[in-house]
PLY file of the C-alpha trace (Angstrom):
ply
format ascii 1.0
element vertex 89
property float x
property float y
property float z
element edge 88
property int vertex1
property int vertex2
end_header
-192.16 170.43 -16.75
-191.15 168.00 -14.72
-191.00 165.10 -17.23
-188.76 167.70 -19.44
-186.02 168.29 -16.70
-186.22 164.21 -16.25
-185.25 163.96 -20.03
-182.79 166.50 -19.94
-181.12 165.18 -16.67
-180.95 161.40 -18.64
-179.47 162.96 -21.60
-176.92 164.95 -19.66
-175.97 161.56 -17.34
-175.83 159.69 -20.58
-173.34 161.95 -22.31
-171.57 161.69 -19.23
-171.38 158.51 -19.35
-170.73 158.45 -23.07
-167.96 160.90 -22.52
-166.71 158.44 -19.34
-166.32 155.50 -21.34
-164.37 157.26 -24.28
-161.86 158.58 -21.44
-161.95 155.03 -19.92
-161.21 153.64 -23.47
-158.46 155.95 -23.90
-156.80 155.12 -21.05
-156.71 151.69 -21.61
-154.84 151.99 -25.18
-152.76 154.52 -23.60
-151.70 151.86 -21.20
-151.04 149.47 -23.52
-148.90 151.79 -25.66
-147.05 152.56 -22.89
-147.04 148.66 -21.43
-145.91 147.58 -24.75
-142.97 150.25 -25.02
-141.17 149.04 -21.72
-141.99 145.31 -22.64
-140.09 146.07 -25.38
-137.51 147.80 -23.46
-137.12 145.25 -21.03
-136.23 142.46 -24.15
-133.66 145.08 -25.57
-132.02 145.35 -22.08
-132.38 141.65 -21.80
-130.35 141.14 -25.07
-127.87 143.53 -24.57
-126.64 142.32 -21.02
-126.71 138.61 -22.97
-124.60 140.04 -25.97
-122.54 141.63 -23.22
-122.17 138.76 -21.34
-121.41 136.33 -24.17
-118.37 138.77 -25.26
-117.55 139.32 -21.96
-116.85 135.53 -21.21
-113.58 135.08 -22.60
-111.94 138.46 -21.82
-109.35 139.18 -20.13
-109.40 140.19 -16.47
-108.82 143.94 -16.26
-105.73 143.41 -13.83
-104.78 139.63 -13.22
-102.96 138.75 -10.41
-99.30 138.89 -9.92
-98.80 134.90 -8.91
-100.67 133.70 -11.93
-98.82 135.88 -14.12
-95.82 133.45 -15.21
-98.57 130.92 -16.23
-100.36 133.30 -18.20
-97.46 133.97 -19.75
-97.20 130.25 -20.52
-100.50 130.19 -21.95
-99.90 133.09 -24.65
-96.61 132.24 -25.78
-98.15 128.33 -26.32
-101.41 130.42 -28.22
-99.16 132.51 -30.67
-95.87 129.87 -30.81
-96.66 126.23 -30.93
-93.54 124.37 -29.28
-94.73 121.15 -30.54
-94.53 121.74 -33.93
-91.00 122.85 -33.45
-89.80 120.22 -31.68
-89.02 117.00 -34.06
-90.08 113.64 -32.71
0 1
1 2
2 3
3 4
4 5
5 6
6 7
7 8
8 9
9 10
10 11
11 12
12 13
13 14
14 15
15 16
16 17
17 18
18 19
19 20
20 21
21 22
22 23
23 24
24 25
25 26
26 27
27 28
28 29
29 30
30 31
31 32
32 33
33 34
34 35
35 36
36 37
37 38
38 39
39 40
40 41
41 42
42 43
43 44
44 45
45 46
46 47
47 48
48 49
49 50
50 51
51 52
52 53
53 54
54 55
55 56
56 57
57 58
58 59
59 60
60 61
61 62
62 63
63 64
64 65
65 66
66 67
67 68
68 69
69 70
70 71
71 72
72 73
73 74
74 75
75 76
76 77
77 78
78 79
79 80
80 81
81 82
82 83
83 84
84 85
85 86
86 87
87 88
Protein backbone atom coordinates (compact mmCIF):
# COMPACT_ATOMS: atom_id res chain seq x y z
CA UNK A 1 0.00 0.00 0.00
CA UNK A 2 2.49 2.00 0.91
CA UNK A 3 4.77 1.60 -2.15
CA UNK A 4 1.39 2.51 -4.24
CA UNK A 5 0.75 5.96 -2.48
CA UNK A 6 4.79 6.49 -3.03
CA UNK A 7 4.11 6.04 -6.85
CA UNK A 8 1.17 8.00 -6.93
CA UNK A 9 2.68 10.90 -4.82
CA UNK A 10 5.90 10.85 -7.63
CA UNK A 11 3.54 10.93 -10.41
CA UNK A 12 1.46 13.72 -8.97
CA UNK A 13 4.94 15.89 -8.00
CA UNK A 14 6.09 15.09 -11.48
CA UNK A 15 3.06 16.45 -13.30
CA UNK A 16 3.52 19.24 -11.13
CA UNK A 17 6.50 19.80 -12.09
CA UNK A 18 5.72 19.05 -15.71
CA UNK A 19 2.89 21.47 -15.50
CA UNK A 20 5.58 24.11 -13.62
CA UNK A 21 7.94 24.14 -16.31
CA UNK A 22 5.28 24.63 -19.18
CA UNK A 23 4.01 27.80 -17.07
CA UNK A 24 7.72 28.75 -16.54
CA UNK A 25 8.22 28.32 -20.37
CA UNK A 26 5.35 30.40 -21.07
CA UNK A 27 6.33 33.07 -19.22
CA UNK A 28 9.48 33.41 -20.63
CA UNK A 29 8.13 33.79 -24.41
CA UNK A 30 5.56 35.94 -23.00
CA UNK A 31 8.33 38.15 -21.83
CA UNK A 32 10.05 38.23 -24.75
CA UNK A 33 6.96 39.11 -26.82
CA UNK A 34 6.35 41.72 -24.70
CA UNK A 35 10.36 42.79 -24.35
CA UNK A 36 10.54 42.77 -28.02
CA UNK A 37 7.30 45.02 -28.54
CA UNK A 38 8.69 48.04 -26.42
CA UNK A 39 12.27 47.45 -27.94
CA UNK A 40 10.62 48.11 -30.85
CA UNK A 41 8.77 50.95 -29.50
CA UNK A 42 11.59 52.54 -28.06
CA UNK A 43 13.49 52.59 -31.89
CA UNK A 44 10.16 54.09 -33.36
CA UNK A 45 10.21 56.84 -30.65
CA UNK A 46 13.88 57.11 -31.20
CA UNK A 47 13.33 57.85 -34.96
CA UNK A 48 10.60 60.00 -34.71
CA UNK A 49 12.17 62.59 -32.18
CA UNK A 50 15.37 62.31 -34.87
CA UNK A 51 12.98 62.97 -37.93
CA UNK A 52 11.53 65.66 -35.69
CA UNK A 53 14.56 67.07 -34.81
CA UNK A 54 16.19 67.06 -38.25
CA UNK A 55 13.00 69.14 -39.62
CA UNK A 56 12.92 71.03 -36.73
CA UNK A 57 16.55 72.45 -37.23
CA UNK A 58 16.02 75.02 -39.67
CA UNK A 59 12.58 76.37 -38.64
CA UNK A 60 11.65 79.27 -37.76
CA UNK A 61 11.38 80.41 -34.15
CA UNK A 62 7.70 80.53 -33.21
CA UNK A 63 8.01 84.33 -32.13
CA UNK A 64 11.54 85.94 -32.82
CA UNK A 65 12.53 88.76 -31.07
CA UNK A 66 11.70 92.29 -31.78
CA UNK A 67 15.61 93.65 -32.02
CA UNK A 68 16.60 90.99 -34.47
CA UNK A 69 13.70 91.60 -36.51
CA UNK A 70 15.18 94.29 -39.09
CA UNK A 71 18.00 91.73 -39.76
CA UNK A 72 15.74 89.04 -40.39
CA UNK A 73 14.18 91.06 -42.57
CA UNK A 74 17.55 91.52 -44.29
CA UNK A 75 18.04 87.97 -44.54
CA UNK A 76 14.62 87.15 -46.47
CA UNK A 77 14.53 89.88 -48.78
CA UNK A 78 18.50 88.78 -49.76
CA UNK A 79 16.84 84.81 -49.91
CA UNK A 80 13.90 85.71 -52.35
CA UNK A 81 15.70 89.05 -54.20
CA UNK A 82 19.33 88.76 -54.97
CA UNK A 83 20.76 92.49 -54.94
CA UNK A 84 23.87 91.37 -56.52
CA UNK A 85 22.62 90.24 -59.52
CA UNK A 86 20.89 93.52 -59.95
CA UNK A 87 23.49 95.61 -59.38
CA UNK A 88 25.97 95.90 -62.62
CA UNK A 89 29.67 95.86 -61.88
Amino acid sequence: MRLKLAKSASREVQSLSNEAMLIAYFLRVRAAFFAEREREAAERLAAALRAWRDSAFLDAALRPSRLSALEVARERLADFFPLEALIPS
